[in-house]
N, C-alpha and C positions, 0 to 999 in steps of 0.2 A: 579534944576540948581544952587541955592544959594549953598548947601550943599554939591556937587560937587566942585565950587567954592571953600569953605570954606575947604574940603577935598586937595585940590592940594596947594590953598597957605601953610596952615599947611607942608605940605611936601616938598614945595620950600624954605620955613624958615627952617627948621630943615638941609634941605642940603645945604644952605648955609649959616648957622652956623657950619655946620662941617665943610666946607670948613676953614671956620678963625680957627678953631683949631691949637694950635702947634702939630704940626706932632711929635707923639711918636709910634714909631717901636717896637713891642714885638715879640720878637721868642722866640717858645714853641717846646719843643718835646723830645727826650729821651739822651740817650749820646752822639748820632754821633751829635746833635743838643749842648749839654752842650760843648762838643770838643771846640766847635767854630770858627774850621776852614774855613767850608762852609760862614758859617753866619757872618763874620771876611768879607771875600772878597763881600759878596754878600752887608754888609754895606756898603764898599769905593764904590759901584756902587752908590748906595743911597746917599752919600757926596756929590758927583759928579756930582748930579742934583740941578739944580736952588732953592735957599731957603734953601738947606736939609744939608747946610755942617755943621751946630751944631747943627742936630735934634738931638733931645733926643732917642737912639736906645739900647736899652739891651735886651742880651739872656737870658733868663730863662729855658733854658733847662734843664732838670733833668736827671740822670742817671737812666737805670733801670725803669725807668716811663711808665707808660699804660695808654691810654684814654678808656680802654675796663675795667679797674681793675679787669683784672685778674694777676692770678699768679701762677708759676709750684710750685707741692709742691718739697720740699727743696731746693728751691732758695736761690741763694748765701748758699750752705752750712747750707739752711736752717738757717740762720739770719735773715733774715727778709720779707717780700714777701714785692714785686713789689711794689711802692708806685704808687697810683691812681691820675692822676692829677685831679680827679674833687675835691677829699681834699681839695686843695690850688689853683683851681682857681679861687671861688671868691673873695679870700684876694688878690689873684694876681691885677684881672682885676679892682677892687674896691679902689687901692692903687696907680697900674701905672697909670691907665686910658689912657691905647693906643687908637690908632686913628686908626692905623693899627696892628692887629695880623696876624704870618705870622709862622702855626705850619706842622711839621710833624712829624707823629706818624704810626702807624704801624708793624715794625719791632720788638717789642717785644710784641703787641696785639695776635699775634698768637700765644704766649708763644714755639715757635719754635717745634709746633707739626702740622701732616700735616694738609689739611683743613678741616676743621668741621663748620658745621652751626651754633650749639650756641655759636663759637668761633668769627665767623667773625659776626654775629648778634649782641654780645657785643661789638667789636669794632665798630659797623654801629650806635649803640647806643650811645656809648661815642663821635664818633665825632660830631653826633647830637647836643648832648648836650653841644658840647662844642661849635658849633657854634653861637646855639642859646643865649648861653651865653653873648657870644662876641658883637653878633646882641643888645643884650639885653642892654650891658653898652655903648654902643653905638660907637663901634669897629668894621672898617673893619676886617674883615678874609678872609684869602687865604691859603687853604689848600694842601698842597705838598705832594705827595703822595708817599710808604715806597722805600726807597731805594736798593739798591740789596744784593743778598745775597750769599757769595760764586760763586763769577763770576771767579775766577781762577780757580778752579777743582771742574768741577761741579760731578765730582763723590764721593764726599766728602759730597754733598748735596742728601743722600737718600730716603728721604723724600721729595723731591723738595720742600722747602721750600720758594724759591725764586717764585715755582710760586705760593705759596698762598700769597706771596707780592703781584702778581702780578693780583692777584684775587682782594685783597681787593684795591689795585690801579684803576681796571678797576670798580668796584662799584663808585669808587670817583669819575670817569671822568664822567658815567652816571649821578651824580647828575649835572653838568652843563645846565643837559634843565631845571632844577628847578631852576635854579639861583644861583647856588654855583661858587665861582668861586675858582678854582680846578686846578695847575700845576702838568702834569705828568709827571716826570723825570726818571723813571725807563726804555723805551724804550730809550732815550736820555743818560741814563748814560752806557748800554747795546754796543749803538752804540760808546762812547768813550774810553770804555776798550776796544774794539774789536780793534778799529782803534789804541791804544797804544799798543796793544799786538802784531798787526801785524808790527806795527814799531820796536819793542823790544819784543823778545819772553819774556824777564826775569820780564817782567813788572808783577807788583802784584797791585790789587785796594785792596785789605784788606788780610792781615797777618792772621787776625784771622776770616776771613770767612765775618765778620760782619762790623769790626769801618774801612772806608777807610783811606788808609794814604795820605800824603799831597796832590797827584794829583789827588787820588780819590774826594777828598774834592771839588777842584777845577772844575773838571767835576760837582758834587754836583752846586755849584756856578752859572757853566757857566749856566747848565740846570734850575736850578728855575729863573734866570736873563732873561733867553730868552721868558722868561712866566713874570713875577713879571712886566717887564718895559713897555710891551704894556698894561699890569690890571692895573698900573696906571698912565698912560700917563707921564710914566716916559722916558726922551733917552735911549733908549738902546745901540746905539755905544758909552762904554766908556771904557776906560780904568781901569783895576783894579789894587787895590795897590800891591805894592813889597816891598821888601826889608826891607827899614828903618821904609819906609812911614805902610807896613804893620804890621811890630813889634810895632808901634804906636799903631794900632787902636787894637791890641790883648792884649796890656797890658791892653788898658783901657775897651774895652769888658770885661777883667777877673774880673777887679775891681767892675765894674757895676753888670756882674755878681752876683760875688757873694756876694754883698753889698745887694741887692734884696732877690739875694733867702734867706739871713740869714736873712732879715726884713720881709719876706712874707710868712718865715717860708713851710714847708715839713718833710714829715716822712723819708727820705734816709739816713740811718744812713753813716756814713763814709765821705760827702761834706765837703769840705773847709770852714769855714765861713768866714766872710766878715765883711768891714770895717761898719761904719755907713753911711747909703747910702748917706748923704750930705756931708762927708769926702770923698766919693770914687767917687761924682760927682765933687766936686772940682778938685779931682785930674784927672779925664777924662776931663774935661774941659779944663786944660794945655795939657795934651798929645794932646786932638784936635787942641787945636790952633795950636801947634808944625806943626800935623798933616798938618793944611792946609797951614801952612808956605813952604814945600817942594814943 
């Protein structure tokens, strides 16, 4: 009974020490996540709760990035193969020290060939490790599962590609009896193309099959928001930013950005680099205040 005892205090200190934590937001995961669209509005939801409107929140998304590290050969023209996020994410997780990661990956795990076991087996492994990771430095994670693919003409998808997203999707959701906590968005963003298509035959979610453009995004948003706010007893009726208020918080997303990835360093030849991360938090620091002035 003592050692019992001595088991569950240990573990009611430890959470609530995390609780006093300054809440730091990381998003992880390949372009449509580096864009920053999605993760841009799904922020101003996260402002908008009690305490959270100067949390510390940067994207880290990578282009081109696998949590499975594979890669097609002659990617990009054969320049460089796919860069691997477990490279860089211990200097990631070791440097930010989030409280909350919040990644999605898949979409280029299947390296866009149809489904294969040792394919989806490597991405079941990388997210593994990446959670355990997370778990490790002692970071919530919630993992968003891969987004769609060629939902305008699907006869353009051969291969159905979309449904080995939708393979390795429904793995993610089973791991929820173990304790994963897992937002599916792919049935949810399926249902908002449908419903914008039938409004507007001319509607497109992605030009190029893969990266959505602005409403895709926003669909993107609404769906990890519908999940994200009750994992963490966050509101969920809030309003997202627009206009002003949201070219605010994407300037300083960029800045953050890529102030990070240039300090925590990655193999993607061709990224933007970034200022020095205490220059580019200063300067998001004014853009938020800006921000919460409106």
């Amino acid at each position: 009974m003592p050692r019992l005892f001595l088991a569950l205090l240990i573990l009611f200190t430890a959470r609530a020490s995390a609780d006093k934590l300054e809440p730091r937001v990381l998003f992880l995961g390949d372009s449509i996540t580096y864009g920053g669209n999605w993760t841009v509005v799904v922020e101003s939801a996260i402002r908008a709760q009690k305490g959270m409107g100067r949390a510390t929140i940067v994207n880290m998304g990578l282009s081109s990035e696998t949590t499975s590290g594979l890669s097609e050969p002659g990617h990009a023209g054969g320049s460089f193969p796919r860069p691997d996020l477990h490279e860089r994410l211990g200097r990631v997780l070791a440097q930010f020290k989030p409280t909350l990661v919040v990644a999605c990956y898949g979409i280029n795990d299947g390296i866009y060939q149809p489904l294969d076991a040792s394919r989806q087996l490597a991405f079941q492994d990388g997210i593994i490790k990446l959670r355990l990771a997370c778990i490790r430095a002692g970071a919530q994670i919630v993992i968003v599962t891969p987004p769609l693919y060629a939902p305008d003409n699907r006869a353009k998808d051969v291969i159905n590609y979309d449904g080995v997203m939708e393979a390795y999707g429904a793995w993610l959701v089973a791991q929820r009896s173990a304790g994963w906590q897992v937002i599916d968005i792919h049935p949810l963003l399926h249902q908002s193309v449908d419903a914008a298509k039938k409004a507007d035959p001319t509607f497109i979610y992605a030009k190029d099959n893969l990266h959505p453009g602005e409403q895709g995004h926003l669909f993107m948003a609404k769906a990890v928001w519908q999940s994200l706010a009750p994992t963490m007893n966050w509101k969920s009726d809030v309003v997202f930013a627009e206009g002003v208020k949201l070219k605010n918080l994407r300037e300083s997303s960029a800045l953050l950005r890529d102030a990070w990835l240039t300090q925590t360093g990655h193999k993607r030849p061709g990224v933007k680099g970034g200022l020095p991360v205490a220059e580019a938090e200063a300067r998001s620091a004014e853009l938020i205040g800006e921000y919460l002035k409106k």
